[in-house]
BAVO-690519 format. One record per residue (C-alpha): residue number from 1; residue in three letters; x, y, z. Coordinates in Angstrom, 1 decimal. Layout:
! BAVO-690519
<vofi: NUM, drenba: ALA, px: X, py: Y, pz: Z>
...
***
This chain:
! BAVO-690519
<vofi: 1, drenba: UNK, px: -12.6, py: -17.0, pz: 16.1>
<vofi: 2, drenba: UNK, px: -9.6, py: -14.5, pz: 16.2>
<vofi: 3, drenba: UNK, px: -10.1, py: -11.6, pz: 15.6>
<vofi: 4, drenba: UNK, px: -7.8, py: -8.4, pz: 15.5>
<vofi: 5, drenba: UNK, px: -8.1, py: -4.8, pz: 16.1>
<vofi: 6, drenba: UNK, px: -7.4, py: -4.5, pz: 12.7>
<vofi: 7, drenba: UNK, px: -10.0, py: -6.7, pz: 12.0>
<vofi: 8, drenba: UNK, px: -12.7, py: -3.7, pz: 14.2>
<vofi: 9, drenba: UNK, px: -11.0, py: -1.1, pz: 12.1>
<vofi: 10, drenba: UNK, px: -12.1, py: -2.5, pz: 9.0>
<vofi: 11, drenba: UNK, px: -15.8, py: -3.4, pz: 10.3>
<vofi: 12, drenba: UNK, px: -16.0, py: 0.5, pz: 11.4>
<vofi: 13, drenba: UNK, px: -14.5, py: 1.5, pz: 7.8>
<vofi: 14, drenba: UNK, px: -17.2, py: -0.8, pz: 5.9>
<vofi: 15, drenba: UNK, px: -19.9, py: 0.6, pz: 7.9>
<vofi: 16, drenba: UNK, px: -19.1, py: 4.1, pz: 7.2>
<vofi: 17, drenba: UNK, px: -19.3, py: 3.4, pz: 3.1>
<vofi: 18, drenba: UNK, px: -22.2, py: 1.7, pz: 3.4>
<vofi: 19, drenba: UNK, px: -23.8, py: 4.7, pz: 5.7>
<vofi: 20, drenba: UNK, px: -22.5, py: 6.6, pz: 2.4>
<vofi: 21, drenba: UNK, px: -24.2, py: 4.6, pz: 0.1>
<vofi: 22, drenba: UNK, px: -26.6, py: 7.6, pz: -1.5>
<vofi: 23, drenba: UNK, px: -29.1, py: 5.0, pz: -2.9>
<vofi: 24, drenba: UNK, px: -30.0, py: 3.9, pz: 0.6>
<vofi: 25, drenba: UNK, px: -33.6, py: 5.7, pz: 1.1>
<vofi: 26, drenba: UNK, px: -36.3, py: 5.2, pz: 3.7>
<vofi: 27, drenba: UNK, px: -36.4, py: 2.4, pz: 5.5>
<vofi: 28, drenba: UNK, px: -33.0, py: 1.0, pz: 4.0>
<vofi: 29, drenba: UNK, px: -31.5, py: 3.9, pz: 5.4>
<vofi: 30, drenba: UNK, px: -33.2, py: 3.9, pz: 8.7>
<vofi: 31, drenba: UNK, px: -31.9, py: -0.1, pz: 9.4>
<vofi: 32, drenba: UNK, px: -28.2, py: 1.3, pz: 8.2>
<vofi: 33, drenba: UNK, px: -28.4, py: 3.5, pz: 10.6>
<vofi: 34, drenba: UNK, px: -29.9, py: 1.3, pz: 13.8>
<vofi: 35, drenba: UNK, px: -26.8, py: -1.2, pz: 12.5>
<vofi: 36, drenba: UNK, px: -24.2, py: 1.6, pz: 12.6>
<vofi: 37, drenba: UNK, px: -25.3, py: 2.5, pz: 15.8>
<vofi: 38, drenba: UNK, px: -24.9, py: -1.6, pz: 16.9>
<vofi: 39, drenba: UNK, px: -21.7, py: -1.8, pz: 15.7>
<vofi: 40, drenba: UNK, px: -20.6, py: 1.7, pz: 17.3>
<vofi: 41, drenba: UNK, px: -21.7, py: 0.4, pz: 20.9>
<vofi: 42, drenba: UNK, px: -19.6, py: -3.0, pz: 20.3>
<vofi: 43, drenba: UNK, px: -16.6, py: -1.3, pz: 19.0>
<vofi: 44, drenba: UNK, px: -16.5, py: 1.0, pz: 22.2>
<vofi: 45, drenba: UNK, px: -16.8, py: -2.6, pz: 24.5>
<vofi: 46, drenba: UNK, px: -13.9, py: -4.0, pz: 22.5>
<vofi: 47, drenba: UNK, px: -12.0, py: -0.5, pz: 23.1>
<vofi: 48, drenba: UNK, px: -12.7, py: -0.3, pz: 26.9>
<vofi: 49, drenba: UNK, px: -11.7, py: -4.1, pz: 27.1>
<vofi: 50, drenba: UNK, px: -8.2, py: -3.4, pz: 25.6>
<vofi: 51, drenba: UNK, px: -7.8, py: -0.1, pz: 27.6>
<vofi: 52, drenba: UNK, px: -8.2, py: -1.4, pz: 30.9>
<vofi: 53, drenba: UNK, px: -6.4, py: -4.6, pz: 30.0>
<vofi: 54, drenba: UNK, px: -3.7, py: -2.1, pz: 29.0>
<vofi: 55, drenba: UNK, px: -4.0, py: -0.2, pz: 32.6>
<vofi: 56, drenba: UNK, px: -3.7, py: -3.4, pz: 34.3>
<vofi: 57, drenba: UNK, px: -0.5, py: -4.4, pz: 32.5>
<vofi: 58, drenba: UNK, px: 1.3, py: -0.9, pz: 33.0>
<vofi: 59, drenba: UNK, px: 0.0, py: -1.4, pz: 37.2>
<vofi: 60, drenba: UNK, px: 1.5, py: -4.2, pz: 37.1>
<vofi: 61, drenba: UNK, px: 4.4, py: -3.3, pz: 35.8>
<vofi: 62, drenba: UNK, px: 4.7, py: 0.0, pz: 38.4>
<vofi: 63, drenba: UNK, px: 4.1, py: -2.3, pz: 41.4>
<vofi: 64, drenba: UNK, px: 7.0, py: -4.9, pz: 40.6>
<vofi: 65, drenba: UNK, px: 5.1, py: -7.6, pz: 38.8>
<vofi: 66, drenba: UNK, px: 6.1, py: -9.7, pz: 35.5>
<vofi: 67, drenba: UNK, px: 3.5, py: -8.6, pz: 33.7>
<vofi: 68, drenba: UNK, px: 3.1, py: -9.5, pz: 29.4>
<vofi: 69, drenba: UNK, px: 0.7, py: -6.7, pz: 27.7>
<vofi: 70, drenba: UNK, px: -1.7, py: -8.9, pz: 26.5>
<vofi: 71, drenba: UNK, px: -1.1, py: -10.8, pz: 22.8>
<vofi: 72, drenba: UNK, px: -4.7, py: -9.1, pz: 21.9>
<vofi: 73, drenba: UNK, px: -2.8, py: -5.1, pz: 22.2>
<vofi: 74, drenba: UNK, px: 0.0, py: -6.5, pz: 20.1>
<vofi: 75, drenba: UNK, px: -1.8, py: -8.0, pz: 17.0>
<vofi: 76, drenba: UNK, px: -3.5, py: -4.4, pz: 16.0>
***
């Protein structure tokens, strides 16, 4: 599986219209919620992954190394 940034944008975008859905009641609701708050936690992972992946291209690149920002910063 591939997957892009992009590709976490649009995940974060679907869960906020279904957290929007104004028929959701109760218990619907309440699982809505405990899934936006799963997706939220995963989405910051994926974040902190491309940030210090980020950091450790731009040290490299201040101490003298070759270093490529990696293909998964470029495809957002």
């Amino acid at each position: 599986m591939q997957n892009k940034l992009s590709d976490l944008n649009n995940h974060l975008f679907s869960e906020l219209e279904r957290l929007g859905d104004e028929e959701l009641t109760g218990d619907e609701l309440a699982q809505e919620i405990s899934r936006a708050f799963a997706v939220t936690h995963i989405a910051e992972q994926i974040i902190a992954n491309g940030t210090l992946a980020l950091k450790a291209a731009n040290l490299a690149v201040e101490i003298g190394m070759d270093a490529k920002v990696p293909l998964l910063l470029l495809e957002s």
